[in-house]
N, CA, C and O atoms as a Tinker XYZ file with bonds, in Angstrom:
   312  protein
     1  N      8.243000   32.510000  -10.045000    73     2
     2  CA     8.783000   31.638000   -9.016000    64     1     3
     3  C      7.977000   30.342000   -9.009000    63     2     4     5
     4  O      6.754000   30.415000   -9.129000    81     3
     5  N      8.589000   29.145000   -8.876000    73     3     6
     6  CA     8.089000   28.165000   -9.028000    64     5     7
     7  C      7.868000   27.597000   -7.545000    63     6     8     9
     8  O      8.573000   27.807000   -6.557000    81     7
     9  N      6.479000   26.675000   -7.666000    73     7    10
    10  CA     6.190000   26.682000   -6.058000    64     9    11
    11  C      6.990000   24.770000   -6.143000    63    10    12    13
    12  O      7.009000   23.973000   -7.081000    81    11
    13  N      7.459000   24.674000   -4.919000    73    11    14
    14  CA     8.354000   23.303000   -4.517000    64    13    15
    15  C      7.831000   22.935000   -3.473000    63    14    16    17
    16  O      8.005000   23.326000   -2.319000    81    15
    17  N      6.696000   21.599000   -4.195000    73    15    18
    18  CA     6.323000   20.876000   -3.473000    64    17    19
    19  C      7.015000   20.018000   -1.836000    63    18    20    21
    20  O      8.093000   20.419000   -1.397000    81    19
    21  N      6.507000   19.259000   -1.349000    73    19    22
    22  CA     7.272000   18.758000   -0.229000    64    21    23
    23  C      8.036000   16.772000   -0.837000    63    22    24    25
    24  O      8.760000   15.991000   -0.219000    81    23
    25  N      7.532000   16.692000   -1.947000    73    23    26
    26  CA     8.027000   15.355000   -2.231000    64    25    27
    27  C      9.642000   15.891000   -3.362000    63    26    28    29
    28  O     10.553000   15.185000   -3.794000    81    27
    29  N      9.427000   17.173000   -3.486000    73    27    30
    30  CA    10.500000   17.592000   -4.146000    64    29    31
    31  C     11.654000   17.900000   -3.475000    63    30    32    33
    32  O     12.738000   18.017000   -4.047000    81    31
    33  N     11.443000   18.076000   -1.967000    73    31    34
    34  CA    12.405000   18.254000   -0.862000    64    33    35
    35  C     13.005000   17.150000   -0.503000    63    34    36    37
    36  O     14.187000   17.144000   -0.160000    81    35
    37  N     11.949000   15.646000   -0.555000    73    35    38
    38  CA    12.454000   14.634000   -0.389000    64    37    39
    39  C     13.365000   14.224000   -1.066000    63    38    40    41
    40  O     14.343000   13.846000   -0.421000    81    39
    41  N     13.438000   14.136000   -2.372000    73    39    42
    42  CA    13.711000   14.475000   -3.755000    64    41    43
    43  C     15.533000   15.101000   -3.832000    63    42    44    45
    44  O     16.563000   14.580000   -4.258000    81    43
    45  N     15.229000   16.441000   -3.187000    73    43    46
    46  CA    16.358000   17.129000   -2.708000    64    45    47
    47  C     17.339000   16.490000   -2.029000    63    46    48    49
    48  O     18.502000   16.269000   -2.367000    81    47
    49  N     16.632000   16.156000   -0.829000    73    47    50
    50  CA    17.498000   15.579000    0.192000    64    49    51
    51  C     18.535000   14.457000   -0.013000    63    50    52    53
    52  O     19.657000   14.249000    0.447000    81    51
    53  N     17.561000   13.682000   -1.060000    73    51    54
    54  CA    17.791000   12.289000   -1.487000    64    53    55
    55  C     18.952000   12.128000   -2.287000    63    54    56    57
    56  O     19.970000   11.510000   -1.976000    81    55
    57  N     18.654000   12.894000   -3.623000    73    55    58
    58  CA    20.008000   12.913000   -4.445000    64    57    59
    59  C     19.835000   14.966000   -5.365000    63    58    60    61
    60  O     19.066000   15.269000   -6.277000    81    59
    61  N     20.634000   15.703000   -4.795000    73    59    62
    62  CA    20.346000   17.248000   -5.096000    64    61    63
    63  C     20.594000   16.983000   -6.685000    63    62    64    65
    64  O     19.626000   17.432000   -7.298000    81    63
    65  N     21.338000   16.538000   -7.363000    73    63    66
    66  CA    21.982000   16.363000   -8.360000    64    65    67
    67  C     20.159000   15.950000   -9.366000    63    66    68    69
    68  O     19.575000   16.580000  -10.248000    81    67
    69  N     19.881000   14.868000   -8.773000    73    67    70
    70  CA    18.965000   14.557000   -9.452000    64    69    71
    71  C     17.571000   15.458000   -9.467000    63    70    72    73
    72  O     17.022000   15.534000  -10.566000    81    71
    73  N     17.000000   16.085000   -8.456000    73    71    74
    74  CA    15.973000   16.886000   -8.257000    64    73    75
    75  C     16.792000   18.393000   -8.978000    63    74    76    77
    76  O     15.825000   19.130000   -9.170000    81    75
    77  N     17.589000   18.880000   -9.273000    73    75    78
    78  CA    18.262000   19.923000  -10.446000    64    77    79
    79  C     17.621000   19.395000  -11.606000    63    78    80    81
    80  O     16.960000   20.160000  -12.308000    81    79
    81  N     17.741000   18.045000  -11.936000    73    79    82
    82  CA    17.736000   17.260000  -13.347000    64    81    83
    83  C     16.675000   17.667000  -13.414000    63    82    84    85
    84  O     16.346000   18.735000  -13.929000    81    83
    85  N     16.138000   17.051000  -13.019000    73    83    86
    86  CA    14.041000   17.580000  -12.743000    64    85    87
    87  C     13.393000   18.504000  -13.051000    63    86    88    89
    88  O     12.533000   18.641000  -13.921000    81    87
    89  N     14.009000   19.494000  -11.967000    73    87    90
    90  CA    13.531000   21.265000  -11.975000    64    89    91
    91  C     13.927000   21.544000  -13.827000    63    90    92    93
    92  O     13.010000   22.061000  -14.465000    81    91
    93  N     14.777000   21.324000  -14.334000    73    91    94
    94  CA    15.748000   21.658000  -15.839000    64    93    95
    95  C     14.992000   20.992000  -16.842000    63    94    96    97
    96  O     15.040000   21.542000  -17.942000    81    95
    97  N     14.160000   19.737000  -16.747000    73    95    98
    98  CA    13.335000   19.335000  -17.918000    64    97    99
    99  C     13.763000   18.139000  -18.215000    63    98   100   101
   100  O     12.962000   17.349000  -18.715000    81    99
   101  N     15.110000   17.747000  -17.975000    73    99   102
   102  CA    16.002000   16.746000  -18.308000    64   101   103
   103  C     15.619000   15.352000  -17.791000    63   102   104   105
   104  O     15.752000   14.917000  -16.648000    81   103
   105  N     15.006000   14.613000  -19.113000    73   103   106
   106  CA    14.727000   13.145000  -18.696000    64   105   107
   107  C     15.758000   12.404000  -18.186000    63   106   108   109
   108  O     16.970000   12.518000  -18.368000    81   107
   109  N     14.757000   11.174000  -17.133000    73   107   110
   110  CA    15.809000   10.515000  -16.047000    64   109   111
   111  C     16.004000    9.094000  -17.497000    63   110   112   113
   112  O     15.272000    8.600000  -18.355000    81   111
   113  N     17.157000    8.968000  -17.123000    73   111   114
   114  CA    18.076000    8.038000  -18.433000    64   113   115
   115  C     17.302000    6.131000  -17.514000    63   114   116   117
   116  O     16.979000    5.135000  -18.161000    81   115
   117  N     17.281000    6.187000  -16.932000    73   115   118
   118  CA    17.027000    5.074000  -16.463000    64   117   119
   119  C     15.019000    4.503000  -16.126000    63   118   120   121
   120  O     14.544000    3.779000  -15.252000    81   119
   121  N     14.605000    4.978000  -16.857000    73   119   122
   122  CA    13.298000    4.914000  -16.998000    64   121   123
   123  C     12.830000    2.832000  -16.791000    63   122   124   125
   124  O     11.835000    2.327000  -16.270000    81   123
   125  N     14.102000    2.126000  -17.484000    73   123   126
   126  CA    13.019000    0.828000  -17.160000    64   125   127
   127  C     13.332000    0.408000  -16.054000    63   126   128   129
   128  O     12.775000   -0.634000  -15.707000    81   127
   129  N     14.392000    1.091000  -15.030000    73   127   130
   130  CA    14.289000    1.092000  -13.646000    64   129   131
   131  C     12.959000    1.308000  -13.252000    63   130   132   133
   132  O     12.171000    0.434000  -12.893000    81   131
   133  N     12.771000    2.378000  -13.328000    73   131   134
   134  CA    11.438000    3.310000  -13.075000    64   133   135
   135  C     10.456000    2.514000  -13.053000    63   134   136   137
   136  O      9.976000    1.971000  -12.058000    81   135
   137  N     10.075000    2.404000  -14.307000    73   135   138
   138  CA     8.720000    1.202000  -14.943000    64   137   139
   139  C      8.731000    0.206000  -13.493000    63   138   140   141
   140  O      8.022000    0.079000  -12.495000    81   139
   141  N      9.690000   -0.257000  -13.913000    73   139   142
   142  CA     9.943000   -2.281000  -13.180000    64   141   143
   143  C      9.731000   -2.012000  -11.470000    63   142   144   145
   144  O      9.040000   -2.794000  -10.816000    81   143
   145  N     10.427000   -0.783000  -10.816000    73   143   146
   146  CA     9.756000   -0.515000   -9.682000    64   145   147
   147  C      8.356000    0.173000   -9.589000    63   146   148   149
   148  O      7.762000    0.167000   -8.511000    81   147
   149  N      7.892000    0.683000  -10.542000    73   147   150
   150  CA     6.246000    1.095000  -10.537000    64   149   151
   151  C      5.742000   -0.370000  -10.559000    63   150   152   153
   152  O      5.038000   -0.493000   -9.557000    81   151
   153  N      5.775000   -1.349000  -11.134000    73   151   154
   154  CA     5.262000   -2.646000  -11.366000    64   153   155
   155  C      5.117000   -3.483000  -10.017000    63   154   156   157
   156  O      4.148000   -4.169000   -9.690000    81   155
   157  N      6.424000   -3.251000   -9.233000    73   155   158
   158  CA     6.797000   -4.278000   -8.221000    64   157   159
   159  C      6.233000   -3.832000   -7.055000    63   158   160   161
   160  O      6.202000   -4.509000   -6.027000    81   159
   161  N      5.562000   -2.173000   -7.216000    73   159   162
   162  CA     4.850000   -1.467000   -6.277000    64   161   163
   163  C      3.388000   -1.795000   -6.561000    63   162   164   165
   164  O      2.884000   -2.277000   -5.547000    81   163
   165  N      2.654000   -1.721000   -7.422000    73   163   166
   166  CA     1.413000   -2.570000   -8.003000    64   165   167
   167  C      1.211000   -3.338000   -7.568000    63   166   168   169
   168  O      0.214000   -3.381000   -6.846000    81   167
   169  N      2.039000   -4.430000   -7.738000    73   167   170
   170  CA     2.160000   -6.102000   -7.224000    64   169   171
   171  C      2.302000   -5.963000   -5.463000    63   170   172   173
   172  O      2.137000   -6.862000   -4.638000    81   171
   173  N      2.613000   -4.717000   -5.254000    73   171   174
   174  CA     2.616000   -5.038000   -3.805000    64   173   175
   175  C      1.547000   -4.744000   -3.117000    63   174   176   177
   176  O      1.317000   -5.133000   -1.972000    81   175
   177  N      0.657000   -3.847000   -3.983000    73   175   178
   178  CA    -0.283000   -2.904000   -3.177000    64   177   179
   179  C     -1.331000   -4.163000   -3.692000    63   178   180   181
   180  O     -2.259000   -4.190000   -2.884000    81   179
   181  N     -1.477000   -4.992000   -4.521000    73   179   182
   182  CA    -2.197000   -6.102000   -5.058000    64   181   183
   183  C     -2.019000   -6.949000   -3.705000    63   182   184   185
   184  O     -2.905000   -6.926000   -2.850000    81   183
   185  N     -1.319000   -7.394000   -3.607000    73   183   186
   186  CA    -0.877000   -8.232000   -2.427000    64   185   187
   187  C     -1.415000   -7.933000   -0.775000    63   186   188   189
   188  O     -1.939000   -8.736000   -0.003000    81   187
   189  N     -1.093000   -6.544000   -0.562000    73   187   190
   190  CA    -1.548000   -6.050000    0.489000    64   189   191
   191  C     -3.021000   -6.103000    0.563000    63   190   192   193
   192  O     -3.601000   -6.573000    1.542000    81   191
   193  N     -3.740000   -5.533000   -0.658000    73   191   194
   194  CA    -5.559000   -5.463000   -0.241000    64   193   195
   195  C     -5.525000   -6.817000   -0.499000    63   194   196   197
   196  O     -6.278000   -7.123000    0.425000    81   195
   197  N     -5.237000   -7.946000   -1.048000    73   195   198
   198  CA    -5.782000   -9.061000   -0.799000    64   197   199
   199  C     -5.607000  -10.009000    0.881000    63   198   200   201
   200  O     -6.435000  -10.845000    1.241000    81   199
   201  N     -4.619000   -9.702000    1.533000    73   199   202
   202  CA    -4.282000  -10.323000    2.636000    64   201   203
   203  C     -5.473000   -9.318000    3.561000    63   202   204   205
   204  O     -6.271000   -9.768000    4.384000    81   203
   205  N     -5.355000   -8.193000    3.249000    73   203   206
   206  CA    -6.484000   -7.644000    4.248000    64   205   207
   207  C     -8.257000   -7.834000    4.097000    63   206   208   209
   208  O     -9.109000   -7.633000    4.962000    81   207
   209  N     -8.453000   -8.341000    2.523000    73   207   210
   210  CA    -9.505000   -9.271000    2.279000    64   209   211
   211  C     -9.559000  -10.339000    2.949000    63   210   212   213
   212  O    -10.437000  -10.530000    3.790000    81   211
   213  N     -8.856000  -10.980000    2.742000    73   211   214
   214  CA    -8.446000  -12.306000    3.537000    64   213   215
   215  C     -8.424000  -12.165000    5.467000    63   214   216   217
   216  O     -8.725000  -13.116000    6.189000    81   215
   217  N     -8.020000  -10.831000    5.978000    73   215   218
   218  CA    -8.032000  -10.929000    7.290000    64   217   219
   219  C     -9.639000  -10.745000    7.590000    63   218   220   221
   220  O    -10.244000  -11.332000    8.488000    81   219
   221  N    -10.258000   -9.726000    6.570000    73   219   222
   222  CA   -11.404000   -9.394000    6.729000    64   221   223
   223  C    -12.183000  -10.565000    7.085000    63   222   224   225
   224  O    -12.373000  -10.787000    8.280000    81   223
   225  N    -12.709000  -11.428000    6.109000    73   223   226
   226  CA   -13.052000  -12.416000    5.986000    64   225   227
   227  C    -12.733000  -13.702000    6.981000    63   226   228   229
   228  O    -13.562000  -14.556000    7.298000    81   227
   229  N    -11.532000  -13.658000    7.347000    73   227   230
   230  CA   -11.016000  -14.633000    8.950000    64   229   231
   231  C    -11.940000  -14.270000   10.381000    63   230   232   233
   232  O    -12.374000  -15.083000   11.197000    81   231
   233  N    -12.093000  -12.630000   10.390000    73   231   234
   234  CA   -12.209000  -12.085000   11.331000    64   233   235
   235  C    -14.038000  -12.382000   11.318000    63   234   236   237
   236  O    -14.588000  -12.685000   12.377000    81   235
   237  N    -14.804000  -12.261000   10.087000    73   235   238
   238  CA   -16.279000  -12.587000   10.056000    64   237   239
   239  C    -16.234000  -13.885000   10.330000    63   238   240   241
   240  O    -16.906000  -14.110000   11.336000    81   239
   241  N    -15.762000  -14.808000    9.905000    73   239   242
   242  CA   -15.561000  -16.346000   10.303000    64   241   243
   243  C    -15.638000  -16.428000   11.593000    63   242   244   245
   244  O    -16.718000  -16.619000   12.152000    81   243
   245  N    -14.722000  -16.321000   12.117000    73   243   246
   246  CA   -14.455000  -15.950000   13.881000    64   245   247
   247  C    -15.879000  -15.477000   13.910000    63   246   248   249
   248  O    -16.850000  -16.166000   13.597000    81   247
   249  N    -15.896000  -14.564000   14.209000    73   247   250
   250  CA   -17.260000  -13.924000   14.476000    64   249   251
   251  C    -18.319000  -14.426000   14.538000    63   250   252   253
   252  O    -19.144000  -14.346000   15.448000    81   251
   253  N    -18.405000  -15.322000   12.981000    73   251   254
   254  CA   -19.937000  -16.477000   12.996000    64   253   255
   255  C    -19.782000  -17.538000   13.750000    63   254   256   257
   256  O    -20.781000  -18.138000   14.147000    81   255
   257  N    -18.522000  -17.954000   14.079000    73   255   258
   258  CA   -18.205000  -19.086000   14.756000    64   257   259
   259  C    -18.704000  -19.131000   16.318000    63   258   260   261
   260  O    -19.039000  -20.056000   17.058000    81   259
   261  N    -18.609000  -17.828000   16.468000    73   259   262
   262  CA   -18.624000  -17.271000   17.967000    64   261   263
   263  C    -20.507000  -17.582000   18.603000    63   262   264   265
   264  O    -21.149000  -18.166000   19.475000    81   263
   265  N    -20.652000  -16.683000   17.390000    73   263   266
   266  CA   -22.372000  -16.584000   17.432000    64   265   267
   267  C    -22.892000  -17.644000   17.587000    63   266   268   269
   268  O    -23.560000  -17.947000   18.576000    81   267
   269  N    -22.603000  -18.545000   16.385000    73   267   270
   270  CA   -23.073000  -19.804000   16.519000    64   269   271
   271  C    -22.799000  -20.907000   17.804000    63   270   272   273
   272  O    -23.549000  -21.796000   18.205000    81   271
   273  N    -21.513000  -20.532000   18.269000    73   271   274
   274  CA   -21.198000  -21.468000   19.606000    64   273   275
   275  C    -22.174000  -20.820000   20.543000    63   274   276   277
   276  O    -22.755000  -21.834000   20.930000    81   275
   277  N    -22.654000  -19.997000   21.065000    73   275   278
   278  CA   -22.906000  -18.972000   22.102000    64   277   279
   279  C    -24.721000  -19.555000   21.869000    63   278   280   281
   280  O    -25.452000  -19.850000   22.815000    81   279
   281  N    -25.118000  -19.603000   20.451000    73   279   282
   282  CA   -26.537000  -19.968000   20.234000    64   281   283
   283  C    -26.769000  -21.014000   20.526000    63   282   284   285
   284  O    -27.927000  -21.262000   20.861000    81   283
   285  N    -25.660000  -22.194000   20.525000    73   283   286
   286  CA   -25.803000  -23.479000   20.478000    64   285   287
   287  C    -26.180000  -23.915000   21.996000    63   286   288   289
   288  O    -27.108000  -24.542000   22.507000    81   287
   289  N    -24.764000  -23.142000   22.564000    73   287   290
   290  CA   -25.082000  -22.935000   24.055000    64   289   291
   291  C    -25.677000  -23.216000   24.906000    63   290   292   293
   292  O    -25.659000  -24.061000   25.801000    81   291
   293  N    -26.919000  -21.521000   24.221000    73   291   294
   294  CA   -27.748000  -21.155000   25.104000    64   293   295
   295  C    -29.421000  -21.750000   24.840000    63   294   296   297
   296  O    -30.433000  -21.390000   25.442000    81   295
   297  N    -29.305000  -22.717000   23.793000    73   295   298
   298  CA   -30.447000  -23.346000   23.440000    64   297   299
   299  C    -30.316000  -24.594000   23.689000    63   298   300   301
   300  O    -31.312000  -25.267000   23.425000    81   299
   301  N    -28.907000  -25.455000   24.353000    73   299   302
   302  CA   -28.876000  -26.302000   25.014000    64   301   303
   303  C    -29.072000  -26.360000   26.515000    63   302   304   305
   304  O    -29.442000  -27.325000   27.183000    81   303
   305  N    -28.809000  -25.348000   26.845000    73   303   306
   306  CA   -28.581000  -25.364000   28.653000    64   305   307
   307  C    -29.849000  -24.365000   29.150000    63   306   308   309
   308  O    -30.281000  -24.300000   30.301000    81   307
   309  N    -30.217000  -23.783000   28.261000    73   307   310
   310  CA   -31.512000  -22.953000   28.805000    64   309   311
   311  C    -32.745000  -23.228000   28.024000    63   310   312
   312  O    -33.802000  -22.671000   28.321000    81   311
């Protein structure tokens, strides 16, 4: 008995026809589909850690900005 994962249910749900294909051995005919959305998923997950580099980095800015106003401040008025 073969154990069936939970992305294979998704799989199921999605198109039954195609998760049969699967279970049977039978390569999917449309592979540079495949590829070109593995690629465009790359490029996205590329995209994503860089904007959250980028928030990272906004948010330390802010931060030094803060410090520094607050030092400036308190070494002017006190």
């Amino acid at each position: 008995m073969k154990i069936i994962r939970a992305s294979e249910i998704g799989a199921h749900l999605f198109c039954a026809r195609s998760w049969w294909y699967q279970r049977q051995g039978v390569p999917s005919t449309n592979q540079a589909e495949m590829n070109t959305g593995s690629q465009q998923h790359q490029a996205h997950g590329r995209r994503l850690l860089g904007s959250s580099l980028l928030r990272t980095l906004g948010t330390l800015l802010l931060l030094t900005a803060l410090a520094l106003l607050v030092s400036f401040c308190t070494a002017r008025f006190f």
